[in-house]
C-alpha positions in Angstrom: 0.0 0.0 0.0 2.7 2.4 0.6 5.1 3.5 -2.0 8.9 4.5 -2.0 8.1 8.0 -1.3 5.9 7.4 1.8 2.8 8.4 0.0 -0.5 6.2 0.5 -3.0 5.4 -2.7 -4.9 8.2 -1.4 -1.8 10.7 -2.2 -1.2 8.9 -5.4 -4.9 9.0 -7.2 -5.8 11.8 -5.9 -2.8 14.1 -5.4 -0.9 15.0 -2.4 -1.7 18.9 -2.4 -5.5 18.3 -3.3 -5.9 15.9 -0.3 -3.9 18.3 2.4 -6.6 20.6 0.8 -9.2 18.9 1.9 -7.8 17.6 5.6 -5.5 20.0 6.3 -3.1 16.6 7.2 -0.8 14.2 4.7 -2.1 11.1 4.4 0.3 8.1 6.3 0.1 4.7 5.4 -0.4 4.0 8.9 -3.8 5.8 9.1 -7.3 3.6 8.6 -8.2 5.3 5.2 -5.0 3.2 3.6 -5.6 0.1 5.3 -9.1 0.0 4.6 -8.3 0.8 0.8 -5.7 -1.9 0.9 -8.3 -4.7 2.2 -10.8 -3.1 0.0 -8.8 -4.3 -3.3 -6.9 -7.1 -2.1 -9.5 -8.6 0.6 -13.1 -7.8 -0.9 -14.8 -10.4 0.7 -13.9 -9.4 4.1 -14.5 -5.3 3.1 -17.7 -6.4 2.4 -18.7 -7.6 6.2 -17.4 -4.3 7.4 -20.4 -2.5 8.6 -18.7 0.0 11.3 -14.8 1.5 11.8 -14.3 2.7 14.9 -10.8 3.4 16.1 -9.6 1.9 19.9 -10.8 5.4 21.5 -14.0 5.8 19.6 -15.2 2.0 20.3 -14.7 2.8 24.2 -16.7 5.9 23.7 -19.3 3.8 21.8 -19.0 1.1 25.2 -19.8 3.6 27.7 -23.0 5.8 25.6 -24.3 3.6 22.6 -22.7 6.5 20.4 -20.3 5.8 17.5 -19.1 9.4 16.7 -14.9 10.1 16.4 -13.0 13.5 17.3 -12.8 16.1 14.3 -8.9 15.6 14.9 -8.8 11.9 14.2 -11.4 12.1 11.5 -8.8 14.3 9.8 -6.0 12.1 10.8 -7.8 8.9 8.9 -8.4 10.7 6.3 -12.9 9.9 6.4 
């Protein structure tokens, strides 16, 4: 998913300064976006049983209240 440069897919299809555009953040191949893109073309059959992403922080938010939301920061982080 990554290539030489350190740039994700995301970076590559769609442009590195278009996507700090829109996020205000580079895109690291360690961020969900990526991964999820990564199982998306090379696992299909799992993508497909994704119904929810929650990141550690967000699913022990979602424990305590029944709410799946994320922070504004780490939305930006993941690239949503």
């Amino acid at each position: 998913m990554c290539l030489q440069e350190g740039e994700t897919k995301n970076e590559e299809n769609i442009g590195r300064e278009k996507l700090n555009g829109y996020t205000a953040n580079i895109a690291f191949a360690g961020f969900a976006t990526p991964k999820l893109l990564w199982m998306q073309e090379n696992e299909p059959k799992n993508f497909k049983r994704i119904r929810k992403f929650m990141l550690p922080q967000d699913y022990i938010n979602y424990r305590f209240t029944g709410v799946h939301c994320t922070d504004y920061t780490d939305a930006s982080c993941n690239k949503w």
